[in-house]
C-alpha positions, 0 to 999 in steps of 0.5 A: 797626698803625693807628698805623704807617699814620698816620705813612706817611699823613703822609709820604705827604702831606708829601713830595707837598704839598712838592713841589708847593708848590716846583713850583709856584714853579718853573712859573711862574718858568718860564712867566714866562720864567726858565729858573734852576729848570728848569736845577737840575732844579726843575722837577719834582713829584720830592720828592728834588728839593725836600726840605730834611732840616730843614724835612721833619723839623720838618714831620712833628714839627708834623703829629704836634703838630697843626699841619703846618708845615715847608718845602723847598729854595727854588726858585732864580729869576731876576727879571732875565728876568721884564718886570716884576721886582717883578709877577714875583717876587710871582706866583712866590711867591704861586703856592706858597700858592695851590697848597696851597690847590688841592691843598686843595681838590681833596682835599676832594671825596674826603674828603667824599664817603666821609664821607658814606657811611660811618661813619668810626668802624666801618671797619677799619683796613685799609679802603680806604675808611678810608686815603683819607678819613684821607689826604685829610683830612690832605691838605685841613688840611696843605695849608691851613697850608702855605699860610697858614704861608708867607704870613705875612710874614716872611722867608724865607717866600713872603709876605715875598718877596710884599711885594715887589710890595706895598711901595714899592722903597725901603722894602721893602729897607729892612726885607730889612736886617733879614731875618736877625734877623726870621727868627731871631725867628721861630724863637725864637717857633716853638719857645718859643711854639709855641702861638702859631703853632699858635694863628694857624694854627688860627684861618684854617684852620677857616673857610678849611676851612669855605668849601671844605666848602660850596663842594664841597657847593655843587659835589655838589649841583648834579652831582647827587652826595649 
Protein backbone atom coordinates (compact mmCIF):
# COMPACT_ATOMS: atom_id res chain seq x y z
CA UNK A 1 0.00 0.00 0.00
CA UNK A 2 2.93 2.37 1.23
CA UNK A 3 4.28 1.55 -2.54
CA UNK A 4 0.89 2.48 -4.08
CA UNK A 5 1.00 5.89 -2.33
CA UNK A 6 4.55 6.87 -3.33
CA UNK A 7 3.63 6.64 -6.80
CA UNK A 8 0.39 8.94 -6.42
CA UNK A 9 2.72 11.27 -4.23
CA UNK A 10 4.80 11.81 -7.56
CA UNK A 11 2.02 12.20 -9.67
CA UNK A 12 0.77 14.32 -7.64
CA UNK A 13 3.96 16.37 -7.75
CA UNK A 14 4.88 16.09 -11.26
CA UNK A 15 1.48 17.23 -12.86
CA UNK A 16 1.44 20.31 -10.34
CA UNK A 17 5.52 21.43 -10.70
CA UNK A 18 4.83 21.07 -14.50
CA UNK A 19 2.29 23.36 -14.42
CA UNK A 20 3.52 25.93 -12.59
CA UNK A 21 6.70 25.79 -14.25
CA UNK A 22 4.57 26.42 -17.83
CA UNK A 23 2.42 28.99 -16.02
CA UNK A 24 5.05 30.54 -14.96
CA UNK A 25 6.45 31.33 -18.69
CA UNK A 26 2.97 32.22 -19.82
CA UNK A 27 2.53 34.82 -16.80
CA UNK A 28 5.27 36.64 -17.60
CA UNK A 29 5.26 36.33 -21.24
CA UNK A 30 1.80 38.07 -20.16
CA UNK A 31 2.73 40.81 -17.69
CA UNK A 32 5.55 41.43 -20.75
CA UNK A 33 2.52 42.46 -22.88
CA UNK A 34 2.32 38.96 -25.38
CA UNK A 35 -1.15 37.94 -24.90
CA UNK A 36 -0.04 34.21 -27.36
CA UNK A 37 -0.03 31.99 -24.23
CA UNK A 38 -2.99 33.65 -22.60
CA UNK A 39 -5.07 33.14 -26.10
CA UNK A 40 -4.18 29.17 -26.23
CA UNK A 41 -5.59 28.79 -22.70
CA UNK A 42 -1.98 28.76 -21.23
CA UNK A 43 -2.27 30.92 -18.90
CA UNK A 44 -3.56 28.64 -16.20
CA UNK A 45 -2.08 26.20 -13.34
CA UNK A 46 -4.53 23.65 -15.20
CA UNK A 47 -1.84 20.48 -16.02
CA UNK A 48 -4.29 19.11 -18.79
CA UNK A 49 -3.13 22.47 -20.29
CA UNK A 50 0.31 21.99 -19.95
CA UNK A 51 1.07 18.16 -20.22
CA UNK A 52 3.32 16.47 -22.77
CA UNK A 53 2.52 12.59 -22.68
CA UNK A 54 6.23 12.00 -23.16
CA UNK A 55 7.93 14.38 -21.06
CA UNK A 56 5.30 13.45 -18.29
CA UNK A 57 6.01 9.64 -19.03
CA UNK A 58 9.66 10.07 -18.71
CA UNK A 59 9.36 12.29 -15.70
CA UNK A 60 7.87 9.69 -13.74
CA UNK A 61 10.22 6.90 -14.94
CA UNK A 62 13.57 9.25 -13.77
CA UNK A 63 11.50 10.18 -10.32
CA UNK A 64 11.24 6.49 -9.90
CA UNK A 65 15.25 6.19 -10.85
CA UNK A 66 15.84 9.09 -8.69
CA UNK A 67 16.30 11.66 -10.61
CA UNK A 68 13.14 13.62 -11.71
CA UNK A 69 13.23 15.04 -15.08
CA UNK A 70 10.92 15.46 -17.60
CA UNK A 71 9.02 18.20 -19.28
CA UNK A 72 5.69 20.22 -21.00
CA UNK A 73 3.91 21.31 -23.85
CA UNK A 74 6.12 24.59 -24.33
CA UNK A 75 4.47 27.71 -23.87
CA UNK A 76 3.84 29.38 -27.09
CA UNK A 77 5.26 33.23 -26.76
CA UNK A 78 5.66 36.10 -29.15
CA UNK A 79 8.97 38.28 -28.44
CA UNK A 80 7.39 40.80 -31.50
CA UNK A 81 5.28 42.69 -28.41
CA UNK A 82 7.83 42.47 -25.82
CA UNK A 83 10.02 46.39 -25.91
CA UNK A 84 13.20 44.63 -25.65
CA UNK A 85 13.02 41.16 -27.51
CA UNK A 86 16.25 39.63 -26.52
CA UNK A 87 15.57 40.96 -22.20
CA UNK A 88 12.13 39.37 -22.78
CA UNK A 89 12.61 36.08 -24.01
CA UNK A 90 15.34 35.73 -21.58
CA UNK A 91 13.07 36.68 -18.59
CA UNK A 92 10.02 34.34 -19.97
CA UNK A 93 12.61 31.52 -19.91
CA UNK A 94 14.34 32.11 -16.66
CA UNK A 95 11.02 32.58 -15.15
CA UNK A 96 10.49 28.70 -15.46
CA UNK A 97 13.69 27.61 -13.40
CA UNK A 98 13.23 30.05 -10.93
CA UNK A 99 9.79 28.98 -10.13
CA UNK A 100 10.91 25.44 -9.36
CA UNK A 101 13.21 27.12 -7.22
CA UNK A 102 10.37 28.88 -5.38
CA UNK A 103 8.10 26.16 -5.26
CA UNK A 104 11.15 24.39 -3.92
CA UNK A 105 11.46 26.57 -1.54
CA UNK A 106 8.24 27.00 0.13
CA UNK A 107 7.84 23.31 0.57
CA UNK A 108 10.85 22.99 2.31
CA UNK A 109 9.25 24.87 5.74
CA UNK A 110 6.66 21.80 5.83
CA UNK A 111 9.01 19.39 5.12
CA UNK A 112 11.36 20.39 7.74
CA UNK A 113 9.06 21.34 10.35
CA UNK A 114 7.49 17.76 10.63
CA UNK A 115 10.79 16.41 10.30
CA UNK A 116 11.60 17.70 13.38
CA UNK A 117 8.98 16.71 15.32
CA UNK A 118 8.52 13.45 14.54
CA UNK A 119 10.45 10.29 13.94
CA UNK A 120 9.61 9.89 10.14
CA UNK A 121 10.69 5.93 10.57
CA UNK A 122 7.99 5.03 13.20
CA UNK A 123 4.86 6.99 11.56
CA UNK A 124 2.24 4.72 9.89
CA UNK A 125 1.87 4.78 6.38
CA UNK A 126 -1.68 6.14 6.48
CA UNK A 127 0.06 9.12 8.91
CA UNK A 128 -1.29 12.40 7.72
CA UNK A 129 1.94 13.57 8.90
CA UNK A 130 3.89 10.94 6.87
CA UNK A 131 2.12 11.66 3.37
CA UNK A 132 3.05 15.61 3.91
CA UNK A 133 6.49 15.50 4.75
CA UNK A 134 7.13 12.44 2.05
CA UNK A 135 5.25 14.90 -0.65
CA UNK A 136 7.01 17.71 0.48
CA UNK A 137 10.18 16.19 0.29
CA UNK A 138 9.64 15.23 -3.36
CA UNK A 139 8.41 18.48 -3.94
CA UNK A 140 11.88 20.43 -2.75
CA UNK A 141 14.31 17.58 -4.91
CA UNK A 142 12.01 17.49 -8.05
CA UNK A 143 11.62 20.90 -8.23
CA UNK A 144 15.44 21.53 -7.90
CA UNK A 145 16.07 19.37 -10.82
CA UNK A 146 13.47 20.82 -13.06
CA UNK A 147 15.22 23.72 -12.51
CA UNK A 148 18.34 22.98 -12.93
CA UNK A 149 17.65 20.44 -15.78
CA UNK A 150 15.96 23.19 -17.65
CA UNK A 151 18.93 25.67 -17.31
CA UNK A 152 21.21 23.41 -18.94
CA UNK A 153 21.98 25.11 -22.03
CA UNK A 154 20.80 23.02 -24.61
CA UNK A 155 17.98 23.29 -26.92
CA UNK A 156 14.91 23.10 -26.55
CA UNK A 157 15.43 23.62 -22.70
CA UNK A 158 14.85 27.14 -21.33
CA UNK A 159 18.51 27.71 -20.73
CA UNK A 160 19.52 27.50 -24.55
CA UNK A 161 16.53 30.19 -25.06
CA UNK A 162 18.49 32.15 -22.01
CA UNK A 163 21.52 32.51 -24.37
CA UNK A 164 19.70 34.42 -25.93
CA UNK A 165 19.77 37.47 -23.92
CA UNK A 166 23.34 36.21 -23.05
CA UNK A 167 25.14 35.77 -26.61
CA UNK A 168 25.50 38.36 -29.17
CA UNK A 169 22.68 38.14 -31.77
CA UNK A 170 24.98 36.94 -34.66
CA UNK A 171 26.41 34.24 -32.79
CA UNK A 172 23.71 32.85 -30.89
CA UNK A 173 21.92 32.06 -34.51
CA UNK A 174 24.72 31.04 -35.53
CA UNK A 175 24.68 28.01 -32.82
CA UNK A 176 20.35 27.63 -33.07
CA UNK A 177 21.88 26.31 -36.82
CA UNK A 178 22.62 23.30 -35.24
CA UNK A 179 19.67 23.27 -32.49
CA UNK A 180 18.20 19.66 -33.95
CA UNK A 181 21.42 17.92 -33.67
CA UNK A 182 22.27 19.22 -30.13
CA UNK A 183 18.92 18.12 -29.01
CA UNK A 184 19.31 14.60 -30.49
CA UNK A 185 22.84 14.40 -28.79
CA UNK A 186 21.26 15.21 -25.92
CA UNK A 187 19.01 12.67 -25.85
CA UNK A 188 21.38 10.08 -26.89
CA UNK A 189 23.48 11.06 -23.96
CA UNK A 190 20.07 10.68 -21.57
CA UNK A 191 19.41 7.49 -22.33
CA UNK A 192 23.07 5.58 -23.02
CA UNK A 193 24.63 7.71 -20.27
CA UNK A 194 21.89 8.52 -18.03
CA UNK A 195 24.36 8.49 -15.15
CA UNK A 196 25.87 11.11 -16.63
CA UNK A 197 22.66 13.71 -16.33
CA UNK A 198 21.70 11.97 -12.89
CA UNK A 199 25.48 12.64 -11.85
CA UNK A 200 25.07 16.53 -12.97
CA UNK A 201 21.92 16.70 -11.13
CA UNK A 202 23.06 15.50 -8.00
CA UNK A 203 26.02 17.39 -7.82
CA UNK A 204 23.66 20.97 -7.73
CA UNK A 205 21.10 20.04 -6.08
CA UNK A 206 22.41 18.49 -2.72
CA UNK A 207 24.04 22.18 -1.82
CA UNK A 208 21.19 24.01 -3.70
CA UNK A 209 18.93 21.94 -1.15
CA UNK A 210 21.47 22.65 1.77
CA UNK A 211 21.07 26.53 1.31
CA UNK A 212 17.42 26.21 1.26
CA UNK A 213 17.52 24.15 4.45
CA UNK A 214 19.72 26.73 6.25
CA UNK A 215 17.85 29.19 4.90
CA UNK A 216 14.51 28.03 6.42
CA UNK A 217 16.06 27.03 9.52
CA UNK A 218 17.41 30.87 9.52
CA UNK A 219 13.45 31.89 8.79
CA UNK A 220 12.37 29.31 12.07
CA UNK A 221 14.65 30.92 14.27
CA UNK A 222 14.07 34.06 14.02
CA UNK A 223 9.95 33.58 14.19
CA UNK A 224 10.41 31.93 17.03
CA UNK A 225 9.50 28.23 15.55
CA UNK A 226 11.93 25.19 16.79
Amino acid sequence: MQDVMQYVYIIIVILLSLSFHEFSHAFVSYKLGDPTARDQGRLSLNPLKHLDPLGTIMMVASMIGGAGIGWAKPVPINPMYYKNKKAGTMLVSIAGPLSNLLLSFVFVFPFLYIGSKFDINTLDSSDLNLMIFSISRMFVLTNINLAVFNLLPVPPLDGSKILSGILPTKQYYQLMQYENYIGIAFILVIFVFPGVLRGVLKAVTIPVSNIMVEIAIWIFRLFGVS
